[in-house]
MARKEDREN-184314 format. One record per residue (C-alpha): x, y, z; residue in one letter; residue number from 1. Coordinates in Angstrom, 3 decimals. Layout:
BEGIN
east: X, north: Y, up: Z, code: A, pos: NUM $
...
***
This chain:
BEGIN
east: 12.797, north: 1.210, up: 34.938, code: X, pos: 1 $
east: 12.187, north: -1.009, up: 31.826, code: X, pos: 2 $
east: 11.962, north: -4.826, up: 32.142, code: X, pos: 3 $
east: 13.140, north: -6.767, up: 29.000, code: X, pos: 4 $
east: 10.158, north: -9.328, up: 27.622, code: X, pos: 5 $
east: 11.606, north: -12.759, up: 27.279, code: X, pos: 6 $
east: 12.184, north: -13.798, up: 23.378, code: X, pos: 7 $
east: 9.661, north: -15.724, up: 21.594, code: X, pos: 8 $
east: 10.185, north: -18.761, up: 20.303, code: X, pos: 9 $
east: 7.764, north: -20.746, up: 17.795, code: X, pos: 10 $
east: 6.957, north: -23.969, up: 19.011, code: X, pos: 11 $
east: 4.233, north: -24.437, up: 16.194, code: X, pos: 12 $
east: 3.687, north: -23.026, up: 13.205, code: X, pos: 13 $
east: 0.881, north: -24.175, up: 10.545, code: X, pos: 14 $
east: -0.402, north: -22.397, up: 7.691, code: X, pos: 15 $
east: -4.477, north: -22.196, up: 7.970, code: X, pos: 16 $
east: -5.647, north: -20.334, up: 4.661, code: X, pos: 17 $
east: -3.827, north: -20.093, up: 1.242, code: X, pos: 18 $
east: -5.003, north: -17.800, up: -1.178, code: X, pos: 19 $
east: -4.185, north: -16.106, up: -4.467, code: X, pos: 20 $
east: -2.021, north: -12.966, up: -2.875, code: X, pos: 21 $
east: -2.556, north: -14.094, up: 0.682, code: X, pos: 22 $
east: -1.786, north: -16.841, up: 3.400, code: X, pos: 23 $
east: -2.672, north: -17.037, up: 7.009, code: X, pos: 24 $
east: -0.598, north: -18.242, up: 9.374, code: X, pos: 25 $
east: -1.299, north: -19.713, up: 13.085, code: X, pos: 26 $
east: 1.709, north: -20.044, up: 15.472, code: X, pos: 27 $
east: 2.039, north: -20.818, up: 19.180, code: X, pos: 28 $
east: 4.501, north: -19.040, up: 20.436, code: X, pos: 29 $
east: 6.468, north: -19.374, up: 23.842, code: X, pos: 30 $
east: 6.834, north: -16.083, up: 25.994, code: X, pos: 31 $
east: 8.537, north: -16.606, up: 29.030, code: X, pos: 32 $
east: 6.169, north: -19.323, up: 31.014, code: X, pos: 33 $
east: 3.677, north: -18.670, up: 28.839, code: X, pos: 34 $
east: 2.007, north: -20.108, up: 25.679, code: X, pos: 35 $
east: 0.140, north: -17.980, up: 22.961, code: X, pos: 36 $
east: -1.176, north: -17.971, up: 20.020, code: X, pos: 37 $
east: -0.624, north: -15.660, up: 17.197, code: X, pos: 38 $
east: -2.507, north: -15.328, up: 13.657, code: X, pos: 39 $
east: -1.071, north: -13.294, up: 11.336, code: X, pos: 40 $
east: -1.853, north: -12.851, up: 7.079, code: X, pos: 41 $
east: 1.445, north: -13.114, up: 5.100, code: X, pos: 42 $
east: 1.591, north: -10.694, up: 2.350, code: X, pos: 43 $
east: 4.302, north: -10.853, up: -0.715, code: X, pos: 44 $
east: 4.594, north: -6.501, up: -0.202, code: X, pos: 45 $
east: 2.916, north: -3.890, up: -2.231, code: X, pos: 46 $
east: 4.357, north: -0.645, up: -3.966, code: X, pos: 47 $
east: 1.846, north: 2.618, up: -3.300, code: X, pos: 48 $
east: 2.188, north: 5.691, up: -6.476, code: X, pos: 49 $
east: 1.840, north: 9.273, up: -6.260, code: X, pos: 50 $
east: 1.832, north: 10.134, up: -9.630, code: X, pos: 51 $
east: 2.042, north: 13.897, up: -9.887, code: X, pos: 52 $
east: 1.196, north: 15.582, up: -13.729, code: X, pos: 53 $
east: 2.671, north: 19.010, up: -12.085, code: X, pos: 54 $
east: 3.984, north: 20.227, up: -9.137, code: X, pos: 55 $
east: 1.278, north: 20.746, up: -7.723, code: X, pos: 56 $
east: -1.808, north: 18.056, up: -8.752, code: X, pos: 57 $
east: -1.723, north: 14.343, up: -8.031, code: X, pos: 58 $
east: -3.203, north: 11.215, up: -10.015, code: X, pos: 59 $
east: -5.883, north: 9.043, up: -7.433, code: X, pos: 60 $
east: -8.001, north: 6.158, up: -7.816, code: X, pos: 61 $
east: -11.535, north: 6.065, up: -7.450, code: X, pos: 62 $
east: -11.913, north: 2.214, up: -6.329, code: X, pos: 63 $
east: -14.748, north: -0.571, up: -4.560, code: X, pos: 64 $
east: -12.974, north: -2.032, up: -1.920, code: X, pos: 65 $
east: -15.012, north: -5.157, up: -1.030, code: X, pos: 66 $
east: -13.424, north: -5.317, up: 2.571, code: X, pos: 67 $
east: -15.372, north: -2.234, up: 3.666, code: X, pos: 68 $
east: -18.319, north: -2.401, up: 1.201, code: X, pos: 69 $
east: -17.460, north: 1.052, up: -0.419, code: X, pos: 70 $
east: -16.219, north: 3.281, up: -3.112, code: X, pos: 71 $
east: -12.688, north: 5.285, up: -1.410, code: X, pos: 72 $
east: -10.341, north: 7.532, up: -3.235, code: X, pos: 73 $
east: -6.981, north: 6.387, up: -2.824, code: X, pos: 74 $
east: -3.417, north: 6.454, up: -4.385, code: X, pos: 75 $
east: -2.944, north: 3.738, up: -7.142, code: X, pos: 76 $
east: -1.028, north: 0.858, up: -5.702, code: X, pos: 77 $
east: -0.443, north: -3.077, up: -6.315, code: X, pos: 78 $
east: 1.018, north: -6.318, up: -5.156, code: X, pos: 79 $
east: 4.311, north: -7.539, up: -6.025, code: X, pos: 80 $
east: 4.324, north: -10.959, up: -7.885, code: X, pos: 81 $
east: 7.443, north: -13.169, up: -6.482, code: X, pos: 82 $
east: 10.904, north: -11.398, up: -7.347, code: X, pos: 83 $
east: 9.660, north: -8.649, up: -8.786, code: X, pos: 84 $
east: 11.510, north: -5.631, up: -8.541, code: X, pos: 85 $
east: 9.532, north: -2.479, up: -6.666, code: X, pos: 86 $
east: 9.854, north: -0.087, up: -8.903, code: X, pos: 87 $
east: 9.126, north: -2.717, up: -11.822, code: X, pos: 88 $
east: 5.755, north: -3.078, up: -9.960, code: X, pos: 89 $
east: 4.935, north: 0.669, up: -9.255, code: X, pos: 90 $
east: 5.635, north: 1.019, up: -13.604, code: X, pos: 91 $
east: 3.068, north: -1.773, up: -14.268, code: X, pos: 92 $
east: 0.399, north: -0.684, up: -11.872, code: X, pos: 93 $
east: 0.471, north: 3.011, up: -12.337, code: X, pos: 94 $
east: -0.044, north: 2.394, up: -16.286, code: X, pos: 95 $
east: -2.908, north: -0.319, up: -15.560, code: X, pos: 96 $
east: -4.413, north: 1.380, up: -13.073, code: X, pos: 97 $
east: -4.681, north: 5.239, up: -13.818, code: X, pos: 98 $
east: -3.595, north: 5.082, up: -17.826, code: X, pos: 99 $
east: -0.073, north: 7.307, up: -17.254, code: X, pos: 100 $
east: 2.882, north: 6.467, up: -17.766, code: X, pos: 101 $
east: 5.885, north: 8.349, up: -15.829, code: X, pos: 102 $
east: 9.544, north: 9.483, up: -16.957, code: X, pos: 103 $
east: 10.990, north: 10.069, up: -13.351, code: X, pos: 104 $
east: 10.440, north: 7.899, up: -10.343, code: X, pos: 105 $
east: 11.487, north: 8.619, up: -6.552, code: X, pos: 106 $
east: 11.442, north: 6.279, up: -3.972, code: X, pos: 107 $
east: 9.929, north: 7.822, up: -1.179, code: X, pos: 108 $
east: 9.754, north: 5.472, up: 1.813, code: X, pos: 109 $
east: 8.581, north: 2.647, up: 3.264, code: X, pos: 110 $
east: 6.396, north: 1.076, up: 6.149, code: X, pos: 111 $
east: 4.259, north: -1.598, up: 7.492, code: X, pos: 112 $
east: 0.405, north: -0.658, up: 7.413, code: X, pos: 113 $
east: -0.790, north: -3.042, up: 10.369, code: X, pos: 114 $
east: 2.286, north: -4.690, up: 11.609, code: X, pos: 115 $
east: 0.050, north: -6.281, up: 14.435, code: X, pos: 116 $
east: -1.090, north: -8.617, up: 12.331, code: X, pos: 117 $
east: 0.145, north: -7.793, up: 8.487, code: X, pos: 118 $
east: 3.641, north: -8.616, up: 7.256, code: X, pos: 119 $
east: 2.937, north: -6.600, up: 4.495, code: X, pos: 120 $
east: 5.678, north: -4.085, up: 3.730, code: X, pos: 121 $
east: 4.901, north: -1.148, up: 1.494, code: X, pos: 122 $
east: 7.016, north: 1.211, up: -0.371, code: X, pos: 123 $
east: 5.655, north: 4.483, up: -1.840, code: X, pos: 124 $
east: 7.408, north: 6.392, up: -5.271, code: X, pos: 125 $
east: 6.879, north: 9.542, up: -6.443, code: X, pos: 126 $
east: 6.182, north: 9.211, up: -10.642, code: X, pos: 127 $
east: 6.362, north: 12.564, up: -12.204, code: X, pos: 128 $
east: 6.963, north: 13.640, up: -16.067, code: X, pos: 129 $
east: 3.697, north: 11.776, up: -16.679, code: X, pos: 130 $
east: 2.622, north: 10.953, up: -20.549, code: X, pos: 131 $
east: -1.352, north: 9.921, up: -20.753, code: X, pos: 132 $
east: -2.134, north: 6.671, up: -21.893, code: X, pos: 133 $
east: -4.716, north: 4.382, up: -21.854, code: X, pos: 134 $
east: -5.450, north: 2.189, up: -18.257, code: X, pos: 135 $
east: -6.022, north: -1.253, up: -18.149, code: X, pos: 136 $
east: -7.184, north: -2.492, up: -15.242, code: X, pos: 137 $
east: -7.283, north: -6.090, up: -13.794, code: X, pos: 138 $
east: -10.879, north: -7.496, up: -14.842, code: X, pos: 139 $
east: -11.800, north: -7.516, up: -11.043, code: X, pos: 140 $
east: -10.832, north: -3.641, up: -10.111, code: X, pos: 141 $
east: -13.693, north: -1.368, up: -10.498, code: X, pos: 142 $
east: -11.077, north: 1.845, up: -10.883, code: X, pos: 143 $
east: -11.948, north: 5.355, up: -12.204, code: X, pos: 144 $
east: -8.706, north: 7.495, up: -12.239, code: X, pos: 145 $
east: -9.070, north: 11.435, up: -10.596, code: X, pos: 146 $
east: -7.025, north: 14.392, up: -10.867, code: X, pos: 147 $
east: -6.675, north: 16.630, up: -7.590, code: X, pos: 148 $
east: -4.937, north: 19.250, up: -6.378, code: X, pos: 149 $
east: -2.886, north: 18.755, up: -3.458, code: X, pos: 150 $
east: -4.585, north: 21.244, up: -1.723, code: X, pos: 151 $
east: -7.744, north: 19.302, up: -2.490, code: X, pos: 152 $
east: -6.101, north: 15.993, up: -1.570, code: X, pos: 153 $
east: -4.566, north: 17.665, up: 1.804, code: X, pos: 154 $
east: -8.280, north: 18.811, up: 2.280, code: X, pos: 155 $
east: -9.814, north: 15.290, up: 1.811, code: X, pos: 156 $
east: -7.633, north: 13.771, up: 4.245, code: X, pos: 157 $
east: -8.476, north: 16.540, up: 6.458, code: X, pos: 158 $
east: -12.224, north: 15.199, up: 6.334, code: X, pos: 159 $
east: -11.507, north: 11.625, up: 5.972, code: X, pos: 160 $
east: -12.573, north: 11.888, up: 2.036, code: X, pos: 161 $
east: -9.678, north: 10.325, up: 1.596, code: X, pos: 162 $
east: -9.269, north: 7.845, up: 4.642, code: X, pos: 163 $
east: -6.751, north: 5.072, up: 3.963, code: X, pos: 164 $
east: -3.138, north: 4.824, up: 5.322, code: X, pos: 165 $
east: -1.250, north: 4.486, up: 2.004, code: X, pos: 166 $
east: -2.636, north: 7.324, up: 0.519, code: X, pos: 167 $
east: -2.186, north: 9.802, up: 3.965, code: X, pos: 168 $
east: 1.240, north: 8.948, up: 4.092, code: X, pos: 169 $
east: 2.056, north: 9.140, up: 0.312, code: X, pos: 170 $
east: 0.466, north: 12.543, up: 0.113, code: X, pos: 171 $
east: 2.220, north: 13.587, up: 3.035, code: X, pos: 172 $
east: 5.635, north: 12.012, up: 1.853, code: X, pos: 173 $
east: 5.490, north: 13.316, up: -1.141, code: X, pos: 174 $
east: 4.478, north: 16.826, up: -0.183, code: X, pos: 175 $
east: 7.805, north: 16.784, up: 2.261, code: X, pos: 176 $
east: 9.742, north: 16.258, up: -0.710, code: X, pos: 177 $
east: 8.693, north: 18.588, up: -2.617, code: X, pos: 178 $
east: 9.065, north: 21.111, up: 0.040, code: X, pos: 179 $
***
């Protein structure tokens, strides 16, 4: 039989870091009898791409992510600046970020990466009827675009080559819809 867990209720709320895209926020929250306290980082969303030349070969980033220290290969994706439209966003970073430019865009989905402690809320489009252009990326993104095959891509995720959420679920999104 399932109990129901009493509502929370904020009985303080402060904001303990504010940063360019990010703030941190510490509550104390009332459960019941007890008292707790909750951090969590307040995010303004993102948009992730999968820009696909063809049917069958899709546009990836080879970026330095200074959280982990390393070089991943990922999707192309970006932060929303305040009332900016999501598909506005997914236009502006794909042609920064990778150099193409797309004719056709998809929404594909949508989903919270870490909702434990991230309100960050992520929507993935599919760009296809790509033109090449040239990228400009932002001064402080160390970016090198790659073509793959999404055999190779399925592949890479199969080893963890390619080993962050956005770009496992936009793959896999996007290879549902074109199924």
């Amino acid at each position: 039989m399932r109990t129901s867990r009493p509502p929370l209720r904020v009985v303080e709320r402060k904001i303990v870091y504010r940063g360019r895209v990010i703030s941190v926020v510490r509550e104390v929250v009332q459960a019941g009898a007890q008292r707790l306290v909750r951090e969590t980082v307040q995010h303004p969303g993102s948009v992730v791409i999968v820009p696909m030349p063809n049917r069958s070969h899709v546009v990836f980033v080879r970026q330095f992510r200074r959280a982990i220290g390393r070089t991943i290969l990922e999707l192309p994706a970006g932060t929303l600046t305040p009332g900016e439209p999501r598909q506005r966003c997914a236009k502006r970073e794909l042609e920064e970020e990778t150099g193409w430019r797309a004719a056709h865009w998809r929404r594909l989905g949508e989903f919270y990466p870490a909702p434990g402690f991230l309100a960050e809320y992520m929507t993935i489009f599919l760009a296809t009827s790509l033109t090449r252009l040239e990228a400009h990326p932002e001064p402080d993104e160390i970016i090198t675009p790659i073509v793959l095959s999404l055999r190779e891509a399925k592949a890479k995720i199969r080893t963890g080559a390619i080993c962050d959420a956005k770009s496992v679920i936009g793959v896999l999104f996007a290879e549902r819809r074109l199924s």
